[in-house]
N, C-alpha and C positions, 0 to 999 in steps of 0.2 A: 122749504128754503125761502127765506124772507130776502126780496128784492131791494136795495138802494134803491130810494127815489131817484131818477136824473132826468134833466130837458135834452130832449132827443132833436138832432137838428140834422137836415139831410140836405144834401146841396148837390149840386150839378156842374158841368165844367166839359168845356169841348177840347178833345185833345188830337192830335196828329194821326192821319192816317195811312203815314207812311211807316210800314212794316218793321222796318229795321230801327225809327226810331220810339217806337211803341212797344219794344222789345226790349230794347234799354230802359224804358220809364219803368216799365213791366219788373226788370230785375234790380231798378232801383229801389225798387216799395217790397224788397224780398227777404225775410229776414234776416238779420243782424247786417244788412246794407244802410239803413236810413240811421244818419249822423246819430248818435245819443244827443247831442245838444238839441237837435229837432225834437225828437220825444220825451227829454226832459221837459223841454219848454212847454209841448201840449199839457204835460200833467202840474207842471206848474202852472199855469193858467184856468186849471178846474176841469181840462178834457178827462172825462174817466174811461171813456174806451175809442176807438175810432177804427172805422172799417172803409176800403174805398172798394168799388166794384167798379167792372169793366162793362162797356155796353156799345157795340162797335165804336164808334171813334166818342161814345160820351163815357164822363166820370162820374160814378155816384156814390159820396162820400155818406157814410152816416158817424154820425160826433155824439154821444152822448155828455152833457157836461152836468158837473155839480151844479142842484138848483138853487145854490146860496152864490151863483154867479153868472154876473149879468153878461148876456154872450157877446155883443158889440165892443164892450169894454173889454172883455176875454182876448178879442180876436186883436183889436190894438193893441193890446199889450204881447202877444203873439210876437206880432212885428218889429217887434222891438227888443227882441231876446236875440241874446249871442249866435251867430249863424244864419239864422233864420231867413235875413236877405239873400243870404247869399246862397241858402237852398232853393227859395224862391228863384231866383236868378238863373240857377241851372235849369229849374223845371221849365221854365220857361220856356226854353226849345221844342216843349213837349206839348204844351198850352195851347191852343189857337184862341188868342187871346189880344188884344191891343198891344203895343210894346210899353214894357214899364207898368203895366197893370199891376196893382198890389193882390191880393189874396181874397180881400174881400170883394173886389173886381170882380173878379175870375172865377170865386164859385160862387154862383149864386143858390141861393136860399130857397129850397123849393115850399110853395106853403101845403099843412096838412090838411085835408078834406074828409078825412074818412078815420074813424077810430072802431074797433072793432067791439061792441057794447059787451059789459058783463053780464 
């Protein structure tokens, strides 16, 4: 089976350690819960798959995008799609995060050190 190329991006993000509301985030990201506007708008912007894991109170997203697009520019335009605020704006309770912090704030970009050689 022949792989799609794609730029893999893996980012990080501190969220709430309080039980009950970690439970909500938990069954917000479950599916058919997350708005279709929101994951249009990933795959409109070039995201071709996206995963987020849990890791006691941190988040570890991995984004794979089309490599015919540039991720900075991806992710502003993200922000700028119907809803998208105002997804942001809920998660926010969830975040530990500054207030008003945009997305690209909030997760940060872990960098890659290690690839596994052929």
């Amino acid at each position: 089976m022949t792989q799609k190329p794609v730029n893999r991006y893996v980012k990080v993000l501190q969220i709430t350690e309080d039980p009950v509301l970690l439970k909500e985030y938990i069954d917000w990201h479950k599916p058919g819960k997350v708005w279709p506007e929101i994951t249009e708008g990933l795959r409109a912007v070039g995201v071709l798959d996206m995963e987020i894991y849990l890791d006691d109170n941190k988040l570890i997203m991995i984004m794979d995008l089309d490599p015919a697009v540039d991720h900075n520019e991806s992710m502003e335009k993200l922000g700028t799609l119907p809803r998208q605020a105002e997804w942001e704006a809920m998660m926010d309770r969830y975040h530990v995060t500054r207030p008003g912090a945009n997305a690209k704030e909030k997760w940060k970009l872990i960098e890659k050190v290690f690839t596994l050689p052929d």
